[in-house]
N, C-alpha and C positions, 0 to 999 in steps of 0.2 A: 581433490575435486570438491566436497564436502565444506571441506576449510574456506573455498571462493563461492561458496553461495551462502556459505552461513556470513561472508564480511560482507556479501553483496545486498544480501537484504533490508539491512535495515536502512541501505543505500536507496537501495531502490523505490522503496517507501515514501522516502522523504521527498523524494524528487517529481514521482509521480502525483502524488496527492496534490500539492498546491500548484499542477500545472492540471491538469485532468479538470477536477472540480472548475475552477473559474470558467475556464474554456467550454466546460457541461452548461453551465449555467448560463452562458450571455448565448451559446447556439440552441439551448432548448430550453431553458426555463428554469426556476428555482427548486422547482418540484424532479426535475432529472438532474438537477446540480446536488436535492440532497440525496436521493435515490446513490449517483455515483458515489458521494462521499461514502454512504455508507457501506457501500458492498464494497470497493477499495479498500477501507477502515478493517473491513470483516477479514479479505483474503489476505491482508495486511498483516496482522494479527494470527493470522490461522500459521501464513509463513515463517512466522517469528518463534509461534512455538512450538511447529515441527523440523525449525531447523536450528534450537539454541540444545547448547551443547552445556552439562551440568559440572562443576568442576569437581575434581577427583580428591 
């Protein structure tokens, strides 16, 4: 189980970020387009390094 969310993440990432942000930005403004970028970027990141696996 482990295994499909550490491949899914950096999936997920990718996909949401340049769809989220734009979309933030043309319905509320540049100021919540960068607001979203960044807290996406953060939990983005936070995901990445509690689910990357060190090798042995």
């Amino acid at each position: 189980m482990l295994k499909k969310i550490v491949a899914f993440t950096p999936l997920f990432g990718a996909l949401t970020f340049p769809i989220i942000v734009p979309i933030t930005i043309s319905k509320f403004g540049v100021n919540y387009g960068i607001l979203s970028a960044l807290l996406i970027s953060s939990l983005w990141f936070i995901a990445m390094l509690r689910t990357s696996e060190m090798p042995h």
